[in-house]
PyMOL CGO cylinders between C-alpha atoms (Angstrom):
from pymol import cmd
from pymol.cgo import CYLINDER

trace = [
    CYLINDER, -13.07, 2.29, 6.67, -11.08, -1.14, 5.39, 0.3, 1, 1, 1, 1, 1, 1,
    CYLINDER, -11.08, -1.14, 5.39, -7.72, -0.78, 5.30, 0.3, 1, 1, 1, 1, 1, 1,
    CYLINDER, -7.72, -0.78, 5.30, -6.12, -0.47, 1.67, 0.3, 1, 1, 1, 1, 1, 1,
    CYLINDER, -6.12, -0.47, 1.67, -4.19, -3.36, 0.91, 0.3, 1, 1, 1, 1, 1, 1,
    CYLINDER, -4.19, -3.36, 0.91, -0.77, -1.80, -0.76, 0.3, 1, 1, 1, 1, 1, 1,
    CYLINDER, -0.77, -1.80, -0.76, 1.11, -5.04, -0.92, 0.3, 1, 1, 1, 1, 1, 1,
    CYLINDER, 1.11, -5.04, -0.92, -0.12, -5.25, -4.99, 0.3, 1, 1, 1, 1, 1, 1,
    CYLINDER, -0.12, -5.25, -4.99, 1.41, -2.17, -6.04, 0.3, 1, 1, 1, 1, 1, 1,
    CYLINDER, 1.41, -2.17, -6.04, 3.29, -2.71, -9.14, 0.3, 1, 1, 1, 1, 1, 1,
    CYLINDER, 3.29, -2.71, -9.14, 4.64, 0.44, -11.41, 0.3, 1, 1, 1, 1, 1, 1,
    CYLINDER, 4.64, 0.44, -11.41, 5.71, -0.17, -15.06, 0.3, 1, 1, 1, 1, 1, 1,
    CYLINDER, 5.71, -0.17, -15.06, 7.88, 1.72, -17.09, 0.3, 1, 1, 1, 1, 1, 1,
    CYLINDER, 7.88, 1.72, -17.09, 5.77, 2.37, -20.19, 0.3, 1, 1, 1, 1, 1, 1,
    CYLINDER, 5.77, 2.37, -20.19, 6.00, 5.71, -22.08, 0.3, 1, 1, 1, 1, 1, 1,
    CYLINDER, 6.00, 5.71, -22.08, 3.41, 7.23, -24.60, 0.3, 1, 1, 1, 1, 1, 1,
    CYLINDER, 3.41, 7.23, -24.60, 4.03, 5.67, -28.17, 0.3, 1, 1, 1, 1, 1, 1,
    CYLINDER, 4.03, 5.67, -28.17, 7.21, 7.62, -29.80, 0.3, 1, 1, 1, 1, 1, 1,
    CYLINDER, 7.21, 7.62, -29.80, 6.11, 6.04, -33.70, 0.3, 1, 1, 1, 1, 1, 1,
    CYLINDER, 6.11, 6.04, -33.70, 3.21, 8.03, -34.13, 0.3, 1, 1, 1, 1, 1, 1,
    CYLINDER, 3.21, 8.03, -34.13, 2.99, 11.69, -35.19, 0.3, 1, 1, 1, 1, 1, 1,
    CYLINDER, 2.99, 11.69, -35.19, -0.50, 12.71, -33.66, 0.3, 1, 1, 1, 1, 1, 1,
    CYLINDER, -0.50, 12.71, -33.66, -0.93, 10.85, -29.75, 0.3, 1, 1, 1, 1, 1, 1,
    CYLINDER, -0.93, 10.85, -29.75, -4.31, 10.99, -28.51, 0.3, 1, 1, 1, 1, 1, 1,
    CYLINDER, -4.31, 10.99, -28.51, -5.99, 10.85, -25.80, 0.3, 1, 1, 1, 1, 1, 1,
    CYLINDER, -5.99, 10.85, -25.80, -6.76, 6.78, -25.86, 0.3, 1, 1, 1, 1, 1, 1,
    CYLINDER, -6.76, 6.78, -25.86, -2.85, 6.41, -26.67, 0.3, 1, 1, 1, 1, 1, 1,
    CYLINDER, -2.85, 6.41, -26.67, -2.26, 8.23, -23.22, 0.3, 1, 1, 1, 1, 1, 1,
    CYLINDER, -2.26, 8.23, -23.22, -5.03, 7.17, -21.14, 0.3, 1, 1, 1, 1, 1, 1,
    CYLINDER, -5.03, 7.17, -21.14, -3.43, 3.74, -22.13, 0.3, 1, 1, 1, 1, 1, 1,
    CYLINDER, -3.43, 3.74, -22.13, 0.12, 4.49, -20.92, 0.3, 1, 1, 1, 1, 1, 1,
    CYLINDER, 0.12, 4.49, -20.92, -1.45, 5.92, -17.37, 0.3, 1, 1, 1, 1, 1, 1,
    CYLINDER, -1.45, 5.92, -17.37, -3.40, 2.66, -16.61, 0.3, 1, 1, 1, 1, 1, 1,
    CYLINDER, -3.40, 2.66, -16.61, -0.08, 0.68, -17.29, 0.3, 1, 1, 1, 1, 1, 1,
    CYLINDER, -0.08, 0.68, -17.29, 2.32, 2.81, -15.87, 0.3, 1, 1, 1, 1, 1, 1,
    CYLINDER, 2.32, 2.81, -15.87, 0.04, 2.69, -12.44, 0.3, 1, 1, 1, 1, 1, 1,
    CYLINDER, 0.04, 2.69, -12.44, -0.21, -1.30, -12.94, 0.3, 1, 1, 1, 1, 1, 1,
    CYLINDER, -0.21, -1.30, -12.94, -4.14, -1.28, -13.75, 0.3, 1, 1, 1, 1, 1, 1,
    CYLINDER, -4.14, -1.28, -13.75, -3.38, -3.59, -16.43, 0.3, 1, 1, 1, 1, 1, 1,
    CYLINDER, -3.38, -3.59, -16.43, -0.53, -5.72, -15.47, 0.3, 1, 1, 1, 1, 1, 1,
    CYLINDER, -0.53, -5.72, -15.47, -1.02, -8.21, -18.25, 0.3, 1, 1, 1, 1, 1, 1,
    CYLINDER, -1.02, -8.21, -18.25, -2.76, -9.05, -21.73, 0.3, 1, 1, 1, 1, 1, 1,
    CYLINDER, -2.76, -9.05, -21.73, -6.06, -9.11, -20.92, 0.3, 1, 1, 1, 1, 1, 1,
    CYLINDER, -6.06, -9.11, -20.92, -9.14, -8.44, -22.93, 0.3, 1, 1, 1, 1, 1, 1,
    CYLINDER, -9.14, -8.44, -22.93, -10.35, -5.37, -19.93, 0.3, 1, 1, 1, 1, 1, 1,
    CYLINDER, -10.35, -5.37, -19.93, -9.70, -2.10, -21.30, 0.3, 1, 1, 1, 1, 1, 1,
    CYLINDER, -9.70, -2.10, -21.30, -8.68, -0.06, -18.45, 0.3, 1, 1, 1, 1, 1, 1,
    CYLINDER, -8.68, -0.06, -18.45, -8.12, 2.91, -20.10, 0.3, 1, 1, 1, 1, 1, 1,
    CYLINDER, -8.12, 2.91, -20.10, -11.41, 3.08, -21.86, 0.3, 1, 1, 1, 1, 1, 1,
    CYLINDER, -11.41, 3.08, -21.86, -12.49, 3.30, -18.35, 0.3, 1, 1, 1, 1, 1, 1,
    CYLINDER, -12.49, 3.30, -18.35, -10.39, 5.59, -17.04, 0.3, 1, 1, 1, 1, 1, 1,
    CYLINDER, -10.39, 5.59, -17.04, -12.01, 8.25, -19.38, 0.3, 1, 1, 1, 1, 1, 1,
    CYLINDER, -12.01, 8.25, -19.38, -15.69, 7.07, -18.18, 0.3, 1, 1, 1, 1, 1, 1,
    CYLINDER, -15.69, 7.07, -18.18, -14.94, 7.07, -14.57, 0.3, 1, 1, 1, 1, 1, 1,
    CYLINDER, -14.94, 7.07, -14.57, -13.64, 11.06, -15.91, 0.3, 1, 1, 1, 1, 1, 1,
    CYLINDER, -13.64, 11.06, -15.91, -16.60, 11.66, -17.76, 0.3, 1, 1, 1, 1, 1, 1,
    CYLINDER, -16.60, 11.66, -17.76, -19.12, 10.83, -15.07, 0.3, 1, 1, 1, 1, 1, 1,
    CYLINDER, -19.12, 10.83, -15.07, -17.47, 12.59, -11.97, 0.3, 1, 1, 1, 1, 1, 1,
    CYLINDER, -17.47, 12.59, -11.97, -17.91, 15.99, -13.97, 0.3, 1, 1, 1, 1, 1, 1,
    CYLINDER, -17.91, 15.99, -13.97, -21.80, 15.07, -13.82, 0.3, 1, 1, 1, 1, 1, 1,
    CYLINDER, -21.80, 15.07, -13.82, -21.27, 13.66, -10.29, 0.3, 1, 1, 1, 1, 1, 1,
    CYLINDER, -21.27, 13.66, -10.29, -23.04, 9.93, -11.04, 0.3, 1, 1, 1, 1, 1, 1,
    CYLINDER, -23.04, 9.93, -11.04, -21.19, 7.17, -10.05, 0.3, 1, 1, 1, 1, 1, 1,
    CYLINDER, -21.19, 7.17, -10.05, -20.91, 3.99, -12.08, 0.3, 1, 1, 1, 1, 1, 1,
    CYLINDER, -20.91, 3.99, -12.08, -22.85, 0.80, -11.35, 0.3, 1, 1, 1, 1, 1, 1,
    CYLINDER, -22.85, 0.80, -11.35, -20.75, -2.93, -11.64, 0.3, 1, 1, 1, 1, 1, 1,
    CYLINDER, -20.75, -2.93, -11.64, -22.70, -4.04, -14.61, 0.3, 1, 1, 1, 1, 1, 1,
    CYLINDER, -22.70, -4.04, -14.61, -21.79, -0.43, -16.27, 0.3, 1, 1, 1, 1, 1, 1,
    CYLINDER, -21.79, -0.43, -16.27, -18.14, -0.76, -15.27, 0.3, 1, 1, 1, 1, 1, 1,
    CYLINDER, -18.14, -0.76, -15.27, -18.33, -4.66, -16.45, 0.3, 1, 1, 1, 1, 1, 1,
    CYLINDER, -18.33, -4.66, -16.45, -19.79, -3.86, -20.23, 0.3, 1, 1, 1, 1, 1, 1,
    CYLINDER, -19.79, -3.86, -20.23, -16.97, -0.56, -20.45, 0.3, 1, 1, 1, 1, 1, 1,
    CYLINDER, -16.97, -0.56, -20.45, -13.87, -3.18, -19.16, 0.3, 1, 1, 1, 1, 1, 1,
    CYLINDER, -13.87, -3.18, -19.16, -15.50, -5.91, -21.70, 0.3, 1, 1, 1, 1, 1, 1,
    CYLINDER, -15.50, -5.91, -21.70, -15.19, -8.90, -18.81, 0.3, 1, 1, 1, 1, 1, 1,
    CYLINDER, -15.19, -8.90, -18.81, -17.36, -10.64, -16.76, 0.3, 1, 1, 1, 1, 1, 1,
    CYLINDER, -17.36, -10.64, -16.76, -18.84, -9.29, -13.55, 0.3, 1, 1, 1, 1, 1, 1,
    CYLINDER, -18.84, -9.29, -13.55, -16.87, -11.69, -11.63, 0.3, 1, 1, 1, 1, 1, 1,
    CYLINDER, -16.87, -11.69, -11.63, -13.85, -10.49, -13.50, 0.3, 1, 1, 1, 1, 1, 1,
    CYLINDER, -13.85, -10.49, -13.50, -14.81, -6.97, -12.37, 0.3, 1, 1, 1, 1, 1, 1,
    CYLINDER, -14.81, -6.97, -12.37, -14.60, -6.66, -9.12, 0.3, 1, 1, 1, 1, 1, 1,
    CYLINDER, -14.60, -6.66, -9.12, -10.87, -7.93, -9.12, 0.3, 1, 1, 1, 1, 1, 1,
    CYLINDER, -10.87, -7.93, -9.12, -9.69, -5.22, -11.86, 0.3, 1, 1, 1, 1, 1, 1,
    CYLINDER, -9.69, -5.22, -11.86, -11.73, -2.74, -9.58, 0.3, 1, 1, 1, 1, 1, 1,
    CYLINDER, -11.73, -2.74, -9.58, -9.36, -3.93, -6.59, 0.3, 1, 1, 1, 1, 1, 1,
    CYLINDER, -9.36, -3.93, -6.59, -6.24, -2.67, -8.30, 0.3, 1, 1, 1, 1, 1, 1,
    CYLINDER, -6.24, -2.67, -8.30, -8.12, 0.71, -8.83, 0.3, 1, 1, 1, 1, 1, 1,
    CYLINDER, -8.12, 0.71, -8.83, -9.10, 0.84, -4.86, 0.3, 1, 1, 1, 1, 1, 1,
    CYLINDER, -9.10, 0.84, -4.86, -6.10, -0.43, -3.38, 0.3, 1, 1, 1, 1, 1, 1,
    CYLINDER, -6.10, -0.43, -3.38, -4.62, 2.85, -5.26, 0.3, 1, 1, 1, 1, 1, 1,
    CYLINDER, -4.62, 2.85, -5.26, -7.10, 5.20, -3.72, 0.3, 1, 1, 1, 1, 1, 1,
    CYLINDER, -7.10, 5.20, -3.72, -8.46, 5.67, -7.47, 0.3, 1, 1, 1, 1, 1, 1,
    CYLINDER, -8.46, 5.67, -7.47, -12.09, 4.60, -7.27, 0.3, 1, 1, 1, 1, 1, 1,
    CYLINDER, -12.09, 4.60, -7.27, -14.16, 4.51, -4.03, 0.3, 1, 1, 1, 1, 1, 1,
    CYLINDER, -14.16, 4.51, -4.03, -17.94, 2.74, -3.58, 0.3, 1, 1, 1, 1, 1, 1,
    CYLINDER, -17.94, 2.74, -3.58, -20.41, 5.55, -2.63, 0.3, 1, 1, 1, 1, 1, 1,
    CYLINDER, -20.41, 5.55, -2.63, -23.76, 5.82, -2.02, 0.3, 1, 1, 1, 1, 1, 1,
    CYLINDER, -23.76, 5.82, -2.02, -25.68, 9.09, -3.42, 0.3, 1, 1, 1, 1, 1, 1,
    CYLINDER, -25.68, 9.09, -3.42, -29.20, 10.02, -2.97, 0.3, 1, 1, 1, 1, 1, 1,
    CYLINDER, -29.20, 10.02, -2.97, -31.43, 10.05, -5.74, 0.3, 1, 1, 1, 1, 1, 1,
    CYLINDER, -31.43, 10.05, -5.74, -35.29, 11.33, -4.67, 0.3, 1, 1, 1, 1, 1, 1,
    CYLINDER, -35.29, 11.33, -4.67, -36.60, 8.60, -2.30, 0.3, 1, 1, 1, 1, 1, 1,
    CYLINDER, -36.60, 8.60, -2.30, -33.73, 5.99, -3.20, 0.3, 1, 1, 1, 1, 1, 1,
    CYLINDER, -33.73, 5.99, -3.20, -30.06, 6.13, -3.34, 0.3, 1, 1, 1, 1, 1, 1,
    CYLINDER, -30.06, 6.13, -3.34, -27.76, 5.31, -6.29, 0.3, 1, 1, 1, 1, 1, 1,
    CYLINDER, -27.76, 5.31, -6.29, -24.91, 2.66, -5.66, 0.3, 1, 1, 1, 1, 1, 1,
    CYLINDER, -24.91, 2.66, -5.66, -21.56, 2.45, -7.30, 0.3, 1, 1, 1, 1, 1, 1,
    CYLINDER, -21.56, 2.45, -7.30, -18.16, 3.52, -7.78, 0.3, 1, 1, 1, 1, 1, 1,
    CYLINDER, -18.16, 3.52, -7.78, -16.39, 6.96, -8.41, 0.3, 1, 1, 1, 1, 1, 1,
    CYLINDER, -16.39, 6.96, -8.41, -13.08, 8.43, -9.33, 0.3, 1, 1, 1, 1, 1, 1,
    CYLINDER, -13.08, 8.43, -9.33, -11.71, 10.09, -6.22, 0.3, 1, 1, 1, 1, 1, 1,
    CYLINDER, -11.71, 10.09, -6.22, -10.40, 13.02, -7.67, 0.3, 1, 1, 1, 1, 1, 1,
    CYLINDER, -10.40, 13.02, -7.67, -12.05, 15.39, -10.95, 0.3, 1, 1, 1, 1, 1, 1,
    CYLINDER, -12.05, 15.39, -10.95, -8.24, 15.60, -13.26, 0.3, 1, 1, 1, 1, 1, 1,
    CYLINDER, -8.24, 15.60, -13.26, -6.06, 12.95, -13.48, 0.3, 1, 1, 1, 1, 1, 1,
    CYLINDER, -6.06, 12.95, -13.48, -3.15, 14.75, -12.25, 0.3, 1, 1, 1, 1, 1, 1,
    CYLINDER, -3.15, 14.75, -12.25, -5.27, 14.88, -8.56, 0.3, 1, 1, 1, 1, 1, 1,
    CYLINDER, -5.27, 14.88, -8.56, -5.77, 11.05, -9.49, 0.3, 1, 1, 1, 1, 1, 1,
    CYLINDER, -5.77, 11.05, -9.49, -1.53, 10.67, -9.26, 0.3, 1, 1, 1, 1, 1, 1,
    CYLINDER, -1.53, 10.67, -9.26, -1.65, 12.66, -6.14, 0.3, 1, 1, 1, 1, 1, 1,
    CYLINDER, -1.65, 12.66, -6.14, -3.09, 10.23, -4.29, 0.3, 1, 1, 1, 1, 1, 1,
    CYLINDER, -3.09, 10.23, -4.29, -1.03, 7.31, -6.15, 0.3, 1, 1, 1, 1, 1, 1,
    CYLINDER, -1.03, 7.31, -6.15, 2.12, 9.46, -5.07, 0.3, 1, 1, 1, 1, 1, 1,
    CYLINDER, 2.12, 9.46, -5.07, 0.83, 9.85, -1.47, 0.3, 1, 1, 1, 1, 1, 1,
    CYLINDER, 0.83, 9.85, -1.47, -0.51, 6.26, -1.53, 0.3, 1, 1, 1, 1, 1, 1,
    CYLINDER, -0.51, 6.26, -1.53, 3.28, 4.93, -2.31, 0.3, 1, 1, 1, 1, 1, 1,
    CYLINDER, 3.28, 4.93, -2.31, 5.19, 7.73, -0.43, 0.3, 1, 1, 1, 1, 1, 1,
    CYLINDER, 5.19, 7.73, -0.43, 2.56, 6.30, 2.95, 0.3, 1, 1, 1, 1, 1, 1,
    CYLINDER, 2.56, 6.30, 2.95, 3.85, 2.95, 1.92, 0.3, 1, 1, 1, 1, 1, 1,
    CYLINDER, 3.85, 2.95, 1.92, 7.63, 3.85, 1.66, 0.3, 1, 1, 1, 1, 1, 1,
    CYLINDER, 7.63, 3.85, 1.66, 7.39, 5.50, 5.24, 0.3, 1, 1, 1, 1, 1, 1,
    CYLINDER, 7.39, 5.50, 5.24, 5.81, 2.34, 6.65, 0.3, 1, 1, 1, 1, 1, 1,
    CYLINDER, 5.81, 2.34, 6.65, 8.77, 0.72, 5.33, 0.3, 1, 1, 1, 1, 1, 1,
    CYLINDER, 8.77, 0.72, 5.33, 11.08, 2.88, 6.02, 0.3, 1, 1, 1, 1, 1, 1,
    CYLINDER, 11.08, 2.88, 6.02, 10.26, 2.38, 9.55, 0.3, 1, 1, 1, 1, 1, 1,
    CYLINDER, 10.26, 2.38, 9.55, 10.23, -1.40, 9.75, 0.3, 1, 1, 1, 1, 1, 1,
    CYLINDER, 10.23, -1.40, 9.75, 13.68, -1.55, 7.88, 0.3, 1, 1, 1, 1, 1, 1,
    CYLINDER, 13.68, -1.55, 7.88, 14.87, 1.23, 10.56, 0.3, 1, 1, 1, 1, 1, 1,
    CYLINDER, 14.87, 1.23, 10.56, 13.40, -1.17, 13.47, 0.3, 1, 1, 1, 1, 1, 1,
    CYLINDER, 13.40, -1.17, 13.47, 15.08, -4.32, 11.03, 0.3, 1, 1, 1, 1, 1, 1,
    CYLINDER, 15.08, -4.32, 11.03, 18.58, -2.50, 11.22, 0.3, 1, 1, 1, 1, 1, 1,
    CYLINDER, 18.58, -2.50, 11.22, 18.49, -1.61, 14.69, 0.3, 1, 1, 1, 1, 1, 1,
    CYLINDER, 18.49, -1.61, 14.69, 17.79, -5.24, 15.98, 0.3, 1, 1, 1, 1, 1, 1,
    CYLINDER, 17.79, -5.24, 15.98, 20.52, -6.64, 13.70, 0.3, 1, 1, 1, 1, 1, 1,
    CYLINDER, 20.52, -6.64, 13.70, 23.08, -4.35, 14.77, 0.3, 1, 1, 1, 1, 1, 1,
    CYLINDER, 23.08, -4.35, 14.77, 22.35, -5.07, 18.61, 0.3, 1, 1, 1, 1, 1, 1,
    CYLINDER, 22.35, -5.07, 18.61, 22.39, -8.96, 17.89, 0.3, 1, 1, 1, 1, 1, 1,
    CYLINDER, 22.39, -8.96, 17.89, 25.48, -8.30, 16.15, 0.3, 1, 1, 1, 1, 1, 1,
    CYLINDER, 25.48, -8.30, 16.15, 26.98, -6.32, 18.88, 0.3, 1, 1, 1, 1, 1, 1,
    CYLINDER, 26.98, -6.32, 18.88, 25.83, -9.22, 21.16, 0.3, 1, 1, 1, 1, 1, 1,
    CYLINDER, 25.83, -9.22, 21.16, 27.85, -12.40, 19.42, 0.3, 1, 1, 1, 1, 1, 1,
    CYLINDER, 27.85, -12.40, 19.42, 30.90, -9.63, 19.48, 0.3, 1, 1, 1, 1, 1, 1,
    CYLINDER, 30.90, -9.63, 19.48, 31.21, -9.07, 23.38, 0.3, 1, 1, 1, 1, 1, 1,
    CYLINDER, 31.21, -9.07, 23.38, 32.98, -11.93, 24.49, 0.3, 1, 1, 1, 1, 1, 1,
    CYLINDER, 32.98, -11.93, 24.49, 30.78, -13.55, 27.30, 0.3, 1, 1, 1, 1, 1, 1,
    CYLINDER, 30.78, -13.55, 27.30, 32.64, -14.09, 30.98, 0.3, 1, 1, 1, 1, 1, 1,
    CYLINDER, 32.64, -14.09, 30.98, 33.67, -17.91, 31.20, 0.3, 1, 1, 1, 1, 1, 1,
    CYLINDER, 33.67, -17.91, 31.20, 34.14, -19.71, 34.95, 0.3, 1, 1, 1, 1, 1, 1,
    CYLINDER, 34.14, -19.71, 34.95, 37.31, -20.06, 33.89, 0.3, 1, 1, 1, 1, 1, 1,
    CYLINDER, 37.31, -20.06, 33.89, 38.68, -16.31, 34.17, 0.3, 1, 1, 1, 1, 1, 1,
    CYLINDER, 38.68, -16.31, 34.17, 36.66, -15.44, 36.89, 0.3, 1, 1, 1, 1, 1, 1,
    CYLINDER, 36.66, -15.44, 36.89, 35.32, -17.54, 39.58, 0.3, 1, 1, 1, 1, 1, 1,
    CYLINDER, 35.32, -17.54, 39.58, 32.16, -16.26, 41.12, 0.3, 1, 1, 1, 1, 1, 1,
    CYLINDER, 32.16, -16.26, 41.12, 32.06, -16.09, 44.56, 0.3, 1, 1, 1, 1, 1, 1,
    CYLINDER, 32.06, -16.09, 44.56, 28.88, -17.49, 46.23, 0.3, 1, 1, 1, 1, 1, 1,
    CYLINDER, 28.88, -17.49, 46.23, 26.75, -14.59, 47.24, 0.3, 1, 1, 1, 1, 1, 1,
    CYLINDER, 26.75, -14.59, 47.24, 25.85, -13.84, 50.98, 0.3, 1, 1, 1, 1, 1, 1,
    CYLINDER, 25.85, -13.84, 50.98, 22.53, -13.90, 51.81, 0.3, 1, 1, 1, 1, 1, 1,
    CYLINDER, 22.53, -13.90, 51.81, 21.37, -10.30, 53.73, 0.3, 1, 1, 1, 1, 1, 1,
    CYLINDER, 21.37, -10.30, 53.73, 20.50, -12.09, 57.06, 0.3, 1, 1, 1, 1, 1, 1,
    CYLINDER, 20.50, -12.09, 57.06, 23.87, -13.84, 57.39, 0.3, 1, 1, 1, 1, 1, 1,
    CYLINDER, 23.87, -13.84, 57.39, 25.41, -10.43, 56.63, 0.3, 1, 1, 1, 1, 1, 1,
    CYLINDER, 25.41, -10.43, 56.63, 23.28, -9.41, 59.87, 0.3, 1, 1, 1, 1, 1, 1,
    CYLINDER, 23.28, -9.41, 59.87, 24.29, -12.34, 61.56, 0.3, 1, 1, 1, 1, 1, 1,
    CYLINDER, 24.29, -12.34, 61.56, 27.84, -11.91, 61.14, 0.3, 1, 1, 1, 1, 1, 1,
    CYLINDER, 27.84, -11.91, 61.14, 28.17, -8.17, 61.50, 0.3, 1, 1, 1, 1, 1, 1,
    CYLINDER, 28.17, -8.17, 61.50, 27.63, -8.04, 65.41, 0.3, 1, 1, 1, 1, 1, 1,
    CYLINDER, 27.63, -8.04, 65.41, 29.71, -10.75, 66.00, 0.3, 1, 1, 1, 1, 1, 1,
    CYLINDER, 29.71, -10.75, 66.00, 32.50, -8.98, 64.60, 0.3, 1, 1, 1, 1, 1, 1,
    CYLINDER, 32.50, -8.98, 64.60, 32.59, -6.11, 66.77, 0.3, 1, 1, 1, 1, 1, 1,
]
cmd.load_cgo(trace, "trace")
C-alpha cells in the first residue's frame, strides 16, 4: 500500500450558512468539503455534489469510474485525478477493484457508509500526523537542549591544566622492576 502523503492537509474554518432559514443538505455537504480542504479555492469542481454521489453509490456498493467522477466534479479528467488526491491523501476515497461476472469493475469508493465514519478517519488521519510530529519535535527539543548544554560547559584550556604526557603500558613494565 503507498504511503498517504499528509503534508497537504489544510482545515478551514467555514460554518453552515447562518442567513438562511431552511439549510439543506447541498448547503452542508458544501461546508464539509471546505472545512476538510477538498475545495481549497474557487474552482468550477463541485466537491460537494460529489460527496453525496460517492454516498449514494457505497449504499449500492458500485464504485465510481474517473470519467463518472470527472462529469459529477464538472472538470477535465486531467483535472480529476488531482481533486481525487486531496480526497485520498485524507483516507476518504480508495481505488478498488470489484468483480462483476467474468470481469471486474474499476474505480473509486468512499471508505466509510455515513459521513460521520468519513471524519473518523480524517480525525485519526490528523491525530497519526500530530503523533508523528509530536515525536520529531520531542527528538528536535532534545538535540537542542544537549547542544545547548554543550556551548554552556566551559571546555578545559592548556592553560589551567597542563596535560601530562601519558606513559605508554610497556614503559610502565619497564620501569616497575627497576624500582624495586
Amino acid at each position: 500500500m503507498p504511503k498517504k502523503k499528509l503534508s497537504d492537509m489544510v482545515f478551514q474554518r467555514i460554518g453552515p450558512p447562518d442567513n438562511k432559514l431552511n439549510i439543506g443538505v447541498e448547503d452542508l455537504s458544501n461546508v464539509l468539503v471546505r472545512r476538510l480542504g477538498l475545495k481549497r479555492k474557487e474552482s468550477k469542481a463541485q466537491h460537494d455534489k460529489l460527496l453525496m454521489e460517492f454516498l449514494k453509490f457505497r449504499k449500492d456498493n458500485i464504485p465510481l469510474s474517473i470519467e463518472k467522477i470527472s462529469q459529477i466534479l464538472a472538470v477535465s479528467q486531467s483535472q480529476t485525478y488531482e481533486e481525487l488526491r486531496k480526497w485520498r491523501t485524507l483516507g476518504l476515497v480508495e481505488f478498488v477493484k470489484m468483480p462483476s461476472g467474468n470481469d471486474f469493475i474499476k474505480g473509486y469508493m468512499i471508505t466509510a457508509p455515513t459521513v460521520n465514519r468519513l471524519i473518523d478517519r480524517v480525525e485519526s488521519s490528523a491525530k497519526g500526523f500530530m503523533r508523528k510530529t509530536r515525536r520529531i519535535a520531542k527528538d528536535f527539543d532534545d538535540l537542542l537542549m544537549l547542544e545547548v548544554a554543550r556551548s554552556n560547559r566551559p571546555e578545559k584550556t592548556e592553560e589551567l591544566e597542563p596535560e601530562e604526557p601519558e606513559v605508554e603500558p610497556e614503559n610502565k613494565e619497564q620501569e616497575q622492576p627497576s624500582q624495586t
